[in-house]
C-alpha positions as CSV (number, residue, x, y, z in Angstrom):
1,X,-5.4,14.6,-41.2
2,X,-8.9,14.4,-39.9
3,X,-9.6,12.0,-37.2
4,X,-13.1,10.3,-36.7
5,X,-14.8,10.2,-33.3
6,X,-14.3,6.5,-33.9
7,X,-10.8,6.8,-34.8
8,X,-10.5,9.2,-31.7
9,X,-12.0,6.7,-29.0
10,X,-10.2,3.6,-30.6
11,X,-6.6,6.0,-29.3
12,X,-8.2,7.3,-26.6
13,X,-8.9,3.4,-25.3
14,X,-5.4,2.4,-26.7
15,X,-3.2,5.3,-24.9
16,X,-5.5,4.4,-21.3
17,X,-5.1,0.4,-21.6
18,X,-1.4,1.3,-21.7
19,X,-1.1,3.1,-18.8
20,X,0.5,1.1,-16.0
21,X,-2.0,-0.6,-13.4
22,X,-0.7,-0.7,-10.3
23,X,0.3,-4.2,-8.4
24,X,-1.4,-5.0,-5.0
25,X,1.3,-6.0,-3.2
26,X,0.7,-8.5,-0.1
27,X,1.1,-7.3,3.1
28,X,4.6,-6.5,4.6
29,X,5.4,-9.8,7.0
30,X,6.3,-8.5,10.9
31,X,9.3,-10.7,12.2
32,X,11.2,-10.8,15.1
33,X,13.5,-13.0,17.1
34,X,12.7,-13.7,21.0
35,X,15.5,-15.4,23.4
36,X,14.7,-17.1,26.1
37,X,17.5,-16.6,28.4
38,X,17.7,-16.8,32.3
39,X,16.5,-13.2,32.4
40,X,13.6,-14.3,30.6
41,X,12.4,-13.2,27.3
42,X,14.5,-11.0,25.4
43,X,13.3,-8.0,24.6
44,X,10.3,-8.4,26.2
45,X,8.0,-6.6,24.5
46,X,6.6,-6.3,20.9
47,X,5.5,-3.5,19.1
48,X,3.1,-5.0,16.4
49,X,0.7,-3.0,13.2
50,X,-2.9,-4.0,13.1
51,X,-3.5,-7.2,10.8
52,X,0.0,-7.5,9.4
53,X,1.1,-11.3,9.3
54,X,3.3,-11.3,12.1
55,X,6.4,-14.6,12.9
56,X,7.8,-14.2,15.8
57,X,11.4,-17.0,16.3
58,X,11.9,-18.0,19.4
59,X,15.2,-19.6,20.3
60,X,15.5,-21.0,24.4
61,X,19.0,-20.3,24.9
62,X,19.4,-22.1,28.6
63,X,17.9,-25.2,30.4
64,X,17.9,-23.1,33.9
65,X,14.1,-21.5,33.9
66,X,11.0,-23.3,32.9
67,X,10.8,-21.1,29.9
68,X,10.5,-24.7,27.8
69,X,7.5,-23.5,25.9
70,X,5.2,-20.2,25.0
71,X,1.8,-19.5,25.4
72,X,-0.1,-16.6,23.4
73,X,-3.6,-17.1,25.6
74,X,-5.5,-14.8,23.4
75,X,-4.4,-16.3,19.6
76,X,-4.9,-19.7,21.5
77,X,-1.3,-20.2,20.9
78,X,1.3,-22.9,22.7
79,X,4.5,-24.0,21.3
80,X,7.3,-26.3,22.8
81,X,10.5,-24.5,22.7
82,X,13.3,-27.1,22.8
83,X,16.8,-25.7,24.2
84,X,18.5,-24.2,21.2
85,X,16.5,-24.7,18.4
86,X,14.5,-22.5,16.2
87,X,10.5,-22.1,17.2
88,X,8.4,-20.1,14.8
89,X,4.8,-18.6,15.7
90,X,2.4,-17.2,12.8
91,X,-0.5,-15.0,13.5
92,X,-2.2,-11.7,12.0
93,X,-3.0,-9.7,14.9
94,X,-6.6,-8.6,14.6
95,X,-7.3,-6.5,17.8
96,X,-5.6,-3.7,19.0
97,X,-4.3,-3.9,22.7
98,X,-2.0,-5.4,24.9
99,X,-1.8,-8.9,24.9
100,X,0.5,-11.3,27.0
101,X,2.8,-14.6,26.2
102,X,4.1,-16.4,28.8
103,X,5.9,-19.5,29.7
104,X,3.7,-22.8,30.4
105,X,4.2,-21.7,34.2
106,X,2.9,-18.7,33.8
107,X,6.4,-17.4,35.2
108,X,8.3,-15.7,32.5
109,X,6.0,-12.7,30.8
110,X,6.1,-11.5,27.3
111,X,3.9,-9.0,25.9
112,X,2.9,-7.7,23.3
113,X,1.7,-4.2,22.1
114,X,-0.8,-4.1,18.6
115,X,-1.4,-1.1,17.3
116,X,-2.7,0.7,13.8
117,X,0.5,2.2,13.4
């Protein structure tokens, strides 16, 4: 069976359109979960990738520090943090570093650590 150079580049174009194209997945999502006991917050530092979405929980856990909010300076970031309940903060970290959070006394300290990998 003879096949023309039509016929040829007609399967050619068939076999490569089915050929699976691979998905772009969105970015992974970085979570943790931050107490806010009396020793502060807990753990105290993060280890975050370079501009991966990143939420961060924060649950106060007592009424005995002034831990009643948290400030992210840099992402101009401030959040109330009432006693027991569930406190979320969204951001894509953008610069590598070492960047701080802190209570709205600047008392309890918090940082965190953005890197590539």
């Amino acid at each position: 069976m003879k096949l023309s150079l039509f016929s040829l580049a007609t399967v050619v174009a068939i076999l490569v359109a089915a050929q699976p194209v691979q998905a772009w997945s969105p970015q992974q999502e970085q979570e943790a979960t931050i107490k806010v006991t009396e020793k502060g917050y807990e753990p105290a530092q993060l280890k975050l990738q370079l501009g991966v979405p990143a939420r961060l929980t924060f649950v106060r856990e007592t009424n005995n520090t002034c831990g009643t909010e948290v400030i992210f300076p840099e992402y101009e970031i401030e959040r109330e943090l009432p006693l027991n309940e569930l406190v979320v903060v969204e951001f894509t970290p953008q610069e590598s570093g070492e960047f701080i959070f802190t209570c709205g006394m600047n008392m309890l300290r918090g940082k965190l650590v953005i890197s590539e990998n």
